[in-house]
C-alpha positions as CSV (number, residue, x, y, z in Angstrom):
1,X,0.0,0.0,0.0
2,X,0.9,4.1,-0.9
3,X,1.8,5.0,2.6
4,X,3.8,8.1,1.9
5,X,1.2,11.0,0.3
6,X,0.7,14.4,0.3
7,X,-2.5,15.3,2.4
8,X,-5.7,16.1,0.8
9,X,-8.2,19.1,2.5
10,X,-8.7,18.0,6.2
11,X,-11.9,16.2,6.6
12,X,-14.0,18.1,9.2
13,X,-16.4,17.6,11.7
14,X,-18.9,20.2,9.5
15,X,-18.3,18.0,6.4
16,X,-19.5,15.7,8.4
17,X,-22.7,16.9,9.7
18,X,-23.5,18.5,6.1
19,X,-23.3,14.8,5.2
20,X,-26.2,14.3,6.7
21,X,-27.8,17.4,6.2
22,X,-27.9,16.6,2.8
23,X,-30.0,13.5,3.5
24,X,-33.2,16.1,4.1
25,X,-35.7,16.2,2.1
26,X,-39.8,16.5,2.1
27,X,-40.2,12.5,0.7
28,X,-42.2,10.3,2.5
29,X,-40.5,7.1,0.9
30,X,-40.0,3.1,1.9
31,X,-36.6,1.6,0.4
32,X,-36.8,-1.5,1.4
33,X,-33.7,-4.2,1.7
34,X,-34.3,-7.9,1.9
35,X,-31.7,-10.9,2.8
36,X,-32.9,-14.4,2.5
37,X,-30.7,-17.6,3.4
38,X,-29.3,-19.0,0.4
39,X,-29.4,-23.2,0.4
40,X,-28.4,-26.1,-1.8
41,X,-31.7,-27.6,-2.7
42,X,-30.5,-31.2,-2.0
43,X,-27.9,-30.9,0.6
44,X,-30.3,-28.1,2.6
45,X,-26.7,-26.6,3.5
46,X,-24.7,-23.3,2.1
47,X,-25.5,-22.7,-1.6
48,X,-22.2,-22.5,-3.3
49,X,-21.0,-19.1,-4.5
50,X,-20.3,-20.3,-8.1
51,X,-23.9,-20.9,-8.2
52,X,-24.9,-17.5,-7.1
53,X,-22.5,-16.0,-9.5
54,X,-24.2,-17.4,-12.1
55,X,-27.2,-16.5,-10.7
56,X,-26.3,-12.6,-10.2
57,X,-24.6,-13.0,-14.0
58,X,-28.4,-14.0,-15.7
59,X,-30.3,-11.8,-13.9
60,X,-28.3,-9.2,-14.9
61,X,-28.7,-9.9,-18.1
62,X,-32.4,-9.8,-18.5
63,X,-32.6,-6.8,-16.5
64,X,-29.6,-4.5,-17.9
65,X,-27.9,-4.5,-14.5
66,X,-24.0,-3.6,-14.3
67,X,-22.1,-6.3,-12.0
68,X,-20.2,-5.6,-9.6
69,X,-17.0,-6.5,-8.7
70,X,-14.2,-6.6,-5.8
71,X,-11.2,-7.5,-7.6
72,X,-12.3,-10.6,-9.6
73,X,-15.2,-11.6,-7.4
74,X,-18.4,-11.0,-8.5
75,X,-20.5,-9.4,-5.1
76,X,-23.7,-7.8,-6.8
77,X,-25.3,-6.1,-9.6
78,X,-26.7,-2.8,-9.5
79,X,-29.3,-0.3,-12.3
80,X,-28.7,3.4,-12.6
81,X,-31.6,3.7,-10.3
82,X,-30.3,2.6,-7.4
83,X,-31.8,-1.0,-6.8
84,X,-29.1,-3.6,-6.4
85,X,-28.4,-7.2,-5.9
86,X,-26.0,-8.5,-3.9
87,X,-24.0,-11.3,-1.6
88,X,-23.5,-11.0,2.1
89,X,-20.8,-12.9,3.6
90,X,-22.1,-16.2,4.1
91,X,-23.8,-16.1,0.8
92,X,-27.0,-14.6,1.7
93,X,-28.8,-12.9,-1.0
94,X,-30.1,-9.6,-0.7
95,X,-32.2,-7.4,-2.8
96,X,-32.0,-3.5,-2.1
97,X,-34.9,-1.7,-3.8
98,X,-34.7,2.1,-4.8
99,X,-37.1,3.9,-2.7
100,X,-41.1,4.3,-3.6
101,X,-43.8,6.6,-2.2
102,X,-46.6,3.6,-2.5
103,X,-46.2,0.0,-0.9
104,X,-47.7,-1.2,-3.6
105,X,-44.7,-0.2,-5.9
106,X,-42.4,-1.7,-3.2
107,X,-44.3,-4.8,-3.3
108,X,-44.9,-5.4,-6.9
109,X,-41.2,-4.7,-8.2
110,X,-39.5,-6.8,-5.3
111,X,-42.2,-9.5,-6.1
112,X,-40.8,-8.8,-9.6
113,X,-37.4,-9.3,-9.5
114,X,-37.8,-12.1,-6.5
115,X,-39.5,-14.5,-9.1
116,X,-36.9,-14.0,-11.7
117,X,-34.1,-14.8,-9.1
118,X,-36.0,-18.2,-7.7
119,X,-36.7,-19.2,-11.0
120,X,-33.5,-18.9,-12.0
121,X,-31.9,-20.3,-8.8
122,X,-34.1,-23.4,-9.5
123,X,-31.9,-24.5,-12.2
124,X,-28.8,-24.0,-10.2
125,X,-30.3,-26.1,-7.3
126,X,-30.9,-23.1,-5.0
127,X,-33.3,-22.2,-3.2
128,X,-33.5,-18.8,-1.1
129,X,-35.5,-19.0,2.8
130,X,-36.8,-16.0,4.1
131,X,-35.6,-16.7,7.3
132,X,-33.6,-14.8,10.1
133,X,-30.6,-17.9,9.8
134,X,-28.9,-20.8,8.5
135,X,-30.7,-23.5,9.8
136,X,-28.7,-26.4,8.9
137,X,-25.0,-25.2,8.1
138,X,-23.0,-23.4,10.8
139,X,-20.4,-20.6,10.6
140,X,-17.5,-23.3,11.2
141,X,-18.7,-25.0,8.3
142,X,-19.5,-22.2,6.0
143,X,-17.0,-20.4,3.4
144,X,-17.3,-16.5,3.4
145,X,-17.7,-14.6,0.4
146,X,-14.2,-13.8,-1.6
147,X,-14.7,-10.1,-0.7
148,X,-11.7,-8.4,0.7
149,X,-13.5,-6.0,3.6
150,X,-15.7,-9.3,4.5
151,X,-12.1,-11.3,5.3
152,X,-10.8,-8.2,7.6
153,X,-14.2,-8.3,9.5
154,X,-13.8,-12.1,10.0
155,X,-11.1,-12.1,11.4
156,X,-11.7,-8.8,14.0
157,X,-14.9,-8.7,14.7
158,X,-14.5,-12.2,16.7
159,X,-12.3,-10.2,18.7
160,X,-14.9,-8.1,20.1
161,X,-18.0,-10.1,19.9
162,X,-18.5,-14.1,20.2
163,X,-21.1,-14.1,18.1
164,X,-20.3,-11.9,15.4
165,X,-19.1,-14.9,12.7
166,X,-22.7,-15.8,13.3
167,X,-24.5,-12.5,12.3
168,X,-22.2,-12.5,8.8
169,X,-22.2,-15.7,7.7
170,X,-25.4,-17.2,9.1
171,X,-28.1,-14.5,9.5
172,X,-30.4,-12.5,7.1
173,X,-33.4,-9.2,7.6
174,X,-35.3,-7.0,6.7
175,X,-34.4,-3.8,6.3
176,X,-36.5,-0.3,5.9
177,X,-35.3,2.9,5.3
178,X,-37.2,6.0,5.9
179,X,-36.7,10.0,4.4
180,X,-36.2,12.4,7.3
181,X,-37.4,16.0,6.5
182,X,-34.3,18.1,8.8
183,X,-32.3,17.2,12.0
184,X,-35.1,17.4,14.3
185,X,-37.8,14.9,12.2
186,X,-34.5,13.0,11.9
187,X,-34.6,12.5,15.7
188,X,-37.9,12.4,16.4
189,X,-38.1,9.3,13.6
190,X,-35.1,8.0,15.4
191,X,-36.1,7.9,18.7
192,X,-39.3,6.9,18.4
193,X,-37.7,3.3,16.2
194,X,-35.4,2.9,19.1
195,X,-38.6,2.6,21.7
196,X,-40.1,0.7,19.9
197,X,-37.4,-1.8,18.3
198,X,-37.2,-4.4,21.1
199,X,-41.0,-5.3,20.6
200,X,-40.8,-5.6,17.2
201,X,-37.8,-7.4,17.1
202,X,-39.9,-9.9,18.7
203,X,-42.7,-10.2,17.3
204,X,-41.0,-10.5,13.8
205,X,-38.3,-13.5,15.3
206,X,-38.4,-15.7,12.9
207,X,-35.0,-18.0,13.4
208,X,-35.6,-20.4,16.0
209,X,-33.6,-23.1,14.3
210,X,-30.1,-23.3,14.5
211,X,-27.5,-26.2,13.5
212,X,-30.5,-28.4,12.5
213,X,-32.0,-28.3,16.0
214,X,-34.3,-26.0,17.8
215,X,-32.8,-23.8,20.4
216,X,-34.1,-21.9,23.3
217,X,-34.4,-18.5,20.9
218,X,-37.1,-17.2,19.0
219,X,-35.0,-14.9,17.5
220,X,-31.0,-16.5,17.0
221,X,-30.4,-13.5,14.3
222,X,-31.5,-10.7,16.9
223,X,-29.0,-12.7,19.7
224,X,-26.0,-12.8,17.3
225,X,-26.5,-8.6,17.0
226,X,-26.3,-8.9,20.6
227,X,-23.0,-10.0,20.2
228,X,-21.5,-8.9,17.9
229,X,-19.4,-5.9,19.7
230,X,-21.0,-3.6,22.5
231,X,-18.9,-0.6,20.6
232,X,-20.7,-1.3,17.1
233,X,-24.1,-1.9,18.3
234,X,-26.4,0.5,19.9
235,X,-23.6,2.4,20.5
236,X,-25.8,5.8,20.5
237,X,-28.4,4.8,22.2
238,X,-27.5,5.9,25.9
239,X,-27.0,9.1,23.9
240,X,-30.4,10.0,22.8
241,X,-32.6,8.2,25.4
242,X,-31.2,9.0,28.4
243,X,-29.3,12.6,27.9
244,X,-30.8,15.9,26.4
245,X,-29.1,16.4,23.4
246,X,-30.1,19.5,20.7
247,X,-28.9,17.9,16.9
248,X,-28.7,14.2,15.7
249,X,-26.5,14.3,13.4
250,X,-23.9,16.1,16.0
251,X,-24.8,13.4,18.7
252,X,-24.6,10.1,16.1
253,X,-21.3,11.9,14.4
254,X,-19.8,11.8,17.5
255,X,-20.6,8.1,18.6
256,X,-19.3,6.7,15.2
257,X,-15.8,9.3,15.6
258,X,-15.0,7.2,18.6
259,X,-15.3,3.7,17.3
260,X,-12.4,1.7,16.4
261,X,-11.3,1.0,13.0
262,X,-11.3,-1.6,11.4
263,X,-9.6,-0.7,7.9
264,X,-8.5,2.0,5.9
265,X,-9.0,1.7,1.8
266,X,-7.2,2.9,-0.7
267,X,-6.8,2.6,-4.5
268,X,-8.0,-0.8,-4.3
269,X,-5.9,-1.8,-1.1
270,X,-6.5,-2.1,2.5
271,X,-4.5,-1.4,5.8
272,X,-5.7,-3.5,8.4
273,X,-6.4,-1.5,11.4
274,X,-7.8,-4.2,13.9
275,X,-9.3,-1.0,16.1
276,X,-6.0,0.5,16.9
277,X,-7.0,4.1,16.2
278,X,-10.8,5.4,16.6
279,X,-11.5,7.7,13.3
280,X,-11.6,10.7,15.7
281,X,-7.7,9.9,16.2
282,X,-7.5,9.3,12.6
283,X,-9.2,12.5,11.9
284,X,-6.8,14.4,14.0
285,X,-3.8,12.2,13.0
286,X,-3.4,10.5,10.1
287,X,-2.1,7.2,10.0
288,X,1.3,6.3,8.6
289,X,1.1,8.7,5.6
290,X,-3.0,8.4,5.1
291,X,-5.3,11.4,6.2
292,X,-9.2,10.8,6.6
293,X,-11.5,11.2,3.5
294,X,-15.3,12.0,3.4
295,X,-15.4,8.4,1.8
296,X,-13.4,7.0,4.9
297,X,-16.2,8.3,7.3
298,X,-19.0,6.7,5.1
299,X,-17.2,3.4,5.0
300,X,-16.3,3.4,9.0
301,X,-20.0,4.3,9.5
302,X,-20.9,1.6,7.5
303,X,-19.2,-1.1,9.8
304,X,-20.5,0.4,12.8
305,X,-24.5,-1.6,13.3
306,X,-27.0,-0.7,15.8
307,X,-31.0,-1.0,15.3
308,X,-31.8,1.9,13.6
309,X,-28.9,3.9,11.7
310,X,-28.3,7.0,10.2
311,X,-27.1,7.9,6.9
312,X,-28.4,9.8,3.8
313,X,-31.8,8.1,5.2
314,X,-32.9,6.5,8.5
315,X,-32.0,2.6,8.1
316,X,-34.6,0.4,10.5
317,X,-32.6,-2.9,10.8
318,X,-33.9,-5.1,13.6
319,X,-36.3,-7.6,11.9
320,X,-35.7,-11.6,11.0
321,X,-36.2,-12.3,6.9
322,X,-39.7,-12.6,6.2
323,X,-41.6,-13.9,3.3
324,X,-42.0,-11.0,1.1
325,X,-45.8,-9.6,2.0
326,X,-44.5,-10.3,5.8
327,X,-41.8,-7.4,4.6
328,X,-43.3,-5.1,2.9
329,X,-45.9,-5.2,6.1
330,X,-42.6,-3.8,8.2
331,X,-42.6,-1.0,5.5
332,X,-46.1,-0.4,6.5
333,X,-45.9,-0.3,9.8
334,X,-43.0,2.1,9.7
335,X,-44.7,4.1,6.9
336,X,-47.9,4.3,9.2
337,X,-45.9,5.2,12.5
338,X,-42.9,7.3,11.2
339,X,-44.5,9.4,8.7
340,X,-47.3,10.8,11.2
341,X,-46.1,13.4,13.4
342,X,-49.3,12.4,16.0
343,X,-48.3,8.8,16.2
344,X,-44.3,9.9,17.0
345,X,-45.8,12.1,19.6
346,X,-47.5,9.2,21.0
347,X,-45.1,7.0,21.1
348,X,-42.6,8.9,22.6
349,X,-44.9,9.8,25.3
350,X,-45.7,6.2,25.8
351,X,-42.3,4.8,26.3
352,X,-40.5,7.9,27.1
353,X,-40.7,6.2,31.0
354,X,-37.9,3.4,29.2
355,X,-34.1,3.4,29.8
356,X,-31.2,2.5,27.4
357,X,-30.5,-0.5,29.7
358,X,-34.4,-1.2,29.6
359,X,-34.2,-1.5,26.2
360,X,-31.5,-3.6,26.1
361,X,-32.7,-5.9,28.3
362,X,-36.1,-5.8,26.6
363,X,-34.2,-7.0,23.3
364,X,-32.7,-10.0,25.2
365,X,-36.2,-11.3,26.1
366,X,-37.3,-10.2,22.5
367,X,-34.4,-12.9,20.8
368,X,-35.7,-15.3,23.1
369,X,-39.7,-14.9,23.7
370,X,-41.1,-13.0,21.1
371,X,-44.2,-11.3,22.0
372,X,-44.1,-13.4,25.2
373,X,-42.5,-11.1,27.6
374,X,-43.6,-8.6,30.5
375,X,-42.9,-5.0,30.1
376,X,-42.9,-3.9,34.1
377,X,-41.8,-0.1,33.6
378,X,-45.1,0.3,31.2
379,X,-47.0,-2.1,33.4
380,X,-48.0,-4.1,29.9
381,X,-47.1,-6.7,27.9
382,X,-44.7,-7.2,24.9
383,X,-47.7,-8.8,22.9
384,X,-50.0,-5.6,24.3
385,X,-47.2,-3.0,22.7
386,X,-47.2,-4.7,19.4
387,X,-51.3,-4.7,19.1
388,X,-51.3,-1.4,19.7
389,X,-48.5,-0.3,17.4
390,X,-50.2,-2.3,14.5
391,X,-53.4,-0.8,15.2
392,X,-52.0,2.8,15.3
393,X,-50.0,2.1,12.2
394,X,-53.1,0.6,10.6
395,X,-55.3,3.7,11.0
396,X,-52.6,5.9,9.8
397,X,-52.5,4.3,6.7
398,X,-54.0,5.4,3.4
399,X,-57.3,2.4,2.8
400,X,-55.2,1.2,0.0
401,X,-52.4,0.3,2.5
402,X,-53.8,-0.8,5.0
403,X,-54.2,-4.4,4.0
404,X,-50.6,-4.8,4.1
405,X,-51.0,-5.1,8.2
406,X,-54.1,-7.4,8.0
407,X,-52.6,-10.9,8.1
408,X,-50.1,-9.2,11.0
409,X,-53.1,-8.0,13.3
410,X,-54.2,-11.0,13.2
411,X,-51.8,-12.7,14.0
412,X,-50.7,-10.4,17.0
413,X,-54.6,-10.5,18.1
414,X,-53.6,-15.1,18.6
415,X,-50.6,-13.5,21.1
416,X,-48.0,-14.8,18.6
417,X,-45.2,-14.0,16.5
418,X,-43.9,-15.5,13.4
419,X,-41.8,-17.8,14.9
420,X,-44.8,-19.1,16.6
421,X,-45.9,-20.3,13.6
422,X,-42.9,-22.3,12.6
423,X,-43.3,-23.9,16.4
424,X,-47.0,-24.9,16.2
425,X,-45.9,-26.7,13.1
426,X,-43.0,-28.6,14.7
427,X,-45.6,-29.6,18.0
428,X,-48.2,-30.8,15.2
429,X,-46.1,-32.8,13.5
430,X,-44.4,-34.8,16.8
């Protein structure tokens, strides 16, 4: 690697924060990114990457997508509208669609190109689960996508969190992304997904399965984020539910500054960092010839993973893989609680009672209850939250939406979640 360059312009903290400020806009808009779990047909184990090259390869194809590449490994495929295909570490498979005022335009191009990826899959012997892990082949077992950034966070991440080879190589979500309008409908959004993120997380588990066998977890995906490195995950959260604090992007900014790095890029080469230096110290003092980039500070955010994250948009990230009209129900219930400045009030009314550590605890029993947890400081239930959330979200809806959350209000009304489901089958069928 160049280690001996002359110094660009200093990147600042207010290039920083105008980052983010350039994220605002008046939109009201669900992007939408989906993993599923990517298995050999036959074997019911990992799917093997020269299969899901060839995959990525016809797809693009048919659709006029440009592949992309790291090095001579094939990782995705993107259009010059910003949807994208592409391979997590262990193979998973994720679609990442541009983002759409209507749910129905979500729905109907994901439903799109998801039936032109299964049906090509099918003559590779693949088949994609829309589930939140592996639930035969185990990270031990599993090879890791020939990606050079993945192989640095393999081999560091362990370091800091037991169960982070299981969150890259062996889980898959859902993920929805949200506009924000300025920096204080940035943390009002914020906030009010934090709250309310545990009980979700539980009531969308859907990964009790785990090396062939059931475990004690609804939810194995959601434990494996719980630990997979107390400075990457969550690590504002202290910040903006416990403390006053007057600007988001100042208070997030300065949570991701202090997290250790992992790598620093450049012209196709990486030094390994391995968290010596947070990006605050690299900010201030370079490292071995290198001086921090606006590009450096979107790629160091990018490896740093709590719930709900911000960048050009607000990312929601703390649901299992669903089957697809089980995902584009998230969207709606974000879409009918975010986008409603009465319902935010609401909620952070309702749970503004909650801790940080309450929340974290309340994730724990998320992972491995569901819905099926007591909530002591609101004097409710876990299953009682959730009803009410889909109900508020429901009526906030346009009518032509709100049939997205029908099958969902149901289901919370039987005091389940999905992974309930999967478990009433297994009892049936001993």
């Amino acid at each position: 690697m160049q280690t001996c360059i002359s110094k660009q312009k200093e990147l600042t903290f207010d290039d920083i924060i105008n980052y983010y400020s350039k994220g605002e806009n008046q939109n009201k808009r669900i992007g939408l990114e989906y993993e599923r779990i990517s298995i050999d047909s036959k074997t019911f184990k990992q799917a093997k990457f020269k299969n899901l090259f060839e995959i990525i390869k016809e797809f693009s194809k048919i659709n006029g997508f440009e592949l992309i590449y790291d090095n001579e490994t094939i990782i995705g495929a993107k259009n010059n509208e910003g949807t994208s295909i592409s391979l997590e570490p262990g193979g998973q498979f994720e679609l990442s669609l541009a983002p759409k005022e209507k749910l129905y335009n979500v729905h109907f191009q994901a439903q799109n190109y998801i039936s032109q990826i299964d049906y090509i899959a099918e003559k590779y012997g693949i088949k994609f689960f829309a589930i939140g892990n592996q639930p035969k082949t185990t990270f031990n077992e599993m090879e890791i996508l020939n990606k050079r950034r993945y192989k640095i966070m393999a081999d560091y991440l362990p370091k800091i969190g037991r169960l982070a080879p299981v969150m890259m190589r062996e889980t898959a979500g859902v993920q929805i992304n949200l506009d924000y309008k300025n920096s204080v409908d940035a943390k009002r959004k914020i906030k009010a997904a934090i709250l309310i993120s545990p009980f979700l997380t539980g009531f969308f588990a859907n990964s009790p399965f785990r090396e062939n066998k059931l475990t004690k977890y609804k939810s194995v995906r959601a434990l494996a984020w719980k630990y997979t490195g107390p400075d990457r995950c969550n690590l504002f959260y202290k910040g903006i539910i416990d403390y006053t604090y007057k600007n988001i992007y100042e208070l997030y900014a300065n949570y991701i500054l202090d997290v250790p790095m992992i790598f620093i890029s450049r012209e196709n080469n990486y030094l390994e960092l391995n968290g010596k230096i947070t990006f605050r110290e690299f900010m201030k003092e370079g490292y071995k010839g290198l001086y921090a980039t606006m590009e450096d500070y979107l790629v160091h955010q990018s490896l740093c993973f709590p719930d709900v994250r911000l960048k050009n948009c607000i990312e929601i990230r703390n649901h299992d893989s669903q089957n697809l009209d089980v995902a584009v129900g998230i969207g709606a219930i974000y879409k009918g609680l975010l986008y409603n400045d009465d319902s935010i009030d609401k909620i952070l009314d309702y749970f503004a009672p909650l801790t940080s550590s309450d929340l974290e605890d309340y994730g724990f029993l998320a992972a491995k209850f569901g819905v099926n947890f007591n909530v002591e400081k609101l004097n409710t239930t876990a299953f009682e939250i959730v009803k009410k959330l889909l109900y508020l979200a429901q009526f906030n809806l346009e009518a032509d939406e709100q049939k997205y959350l029908d099958w969902l209000i149901d289901l919370i009304n039987s005091k389940r979640c999905i992974a309930d489901i999967i478990l009433d089958g297994v009892k049936n069928n001993l």
